[in-house]
N, C-alpha and C positions, 0 to 999 in steps of 0.2 A: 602238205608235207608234215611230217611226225617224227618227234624223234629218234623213233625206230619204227619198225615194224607193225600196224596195229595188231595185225593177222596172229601173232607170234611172241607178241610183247605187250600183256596187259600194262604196265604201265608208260606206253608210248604216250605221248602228249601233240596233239595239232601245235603246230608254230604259225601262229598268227600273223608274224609278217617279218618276213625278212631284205632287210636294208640291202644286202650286200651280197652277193651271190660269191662265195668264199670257194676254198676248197673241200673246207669242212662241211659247208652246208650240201655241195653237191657228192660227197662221201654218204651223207644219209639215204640220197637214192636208191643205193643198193645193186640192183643187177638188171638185168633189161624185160624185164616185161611180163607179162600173168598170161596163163590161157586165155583168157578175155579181152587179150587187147596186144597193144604192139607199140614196142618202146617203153613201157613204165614211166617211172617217174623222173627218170635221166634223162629222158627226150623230152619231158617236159620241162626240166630245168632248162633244158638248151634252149627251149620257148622263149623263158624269160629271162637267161641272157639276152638273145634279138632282142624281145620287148624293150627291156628295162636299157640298153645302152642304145636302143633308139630313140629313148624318150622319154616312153609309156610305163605306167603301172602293170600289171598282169595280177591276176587272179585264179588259180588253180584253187577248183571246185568243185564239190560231186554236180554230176550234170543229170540225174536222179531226179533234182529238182530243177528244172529251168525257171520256175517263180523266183528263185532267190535270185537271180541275176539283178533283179531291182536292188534287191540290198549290195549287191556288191556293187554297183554303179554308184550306188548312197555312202561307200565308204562301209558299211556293216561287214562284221565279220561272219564271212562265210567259208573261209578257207584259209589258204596262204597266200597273203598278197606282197606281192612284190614292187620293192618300189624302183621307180625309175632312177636313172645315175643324175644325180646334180651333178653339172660341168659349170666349172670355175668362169667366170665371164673374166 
């Protein structure tokens, strides 16, 4: 996830990890989807919505490399990680 566009916006920036799945942050998605694929990055947030209010972390990665999947299982940044919702005990 970037703060804008990489495609279109040289100074877009990778977001390394976001806490909180806002409105703001799902506003950066953009629109639905590239020739190359189906849903874009909105249906990815919605991923990790499920993930993250089930529990779990999430990680949206280029999948380019499946070697890095070690590091993101180690906590390395390899993308946008998402972190799960702490519930109040």
């Amino acid at each position: 996830l970037y703060t804008a566009d990489p495609h279109s916006d040289p100074q877009a920036r990778l977001i390394p990890v976001v806490e909180r799945l806002t409105e703001e942050v799902e506003a950066l998605a953009g629109g639905a989807g590239s020739r190359l694929g189906t849903g874009g990055m909105i249906t990815k947030l919605h991923a990790a919505r499920i993930c993250t209010e089930a529990g779990c972390d999430m990680v949206i990665m280029n999948g380019a490399q499946p070697e890095l999947l070690y590091d993101a299982v180690n906590g390395e940044g390899v993308g946008t990680r998402f972190l799960r919702e702490r519930k109040n005990a």
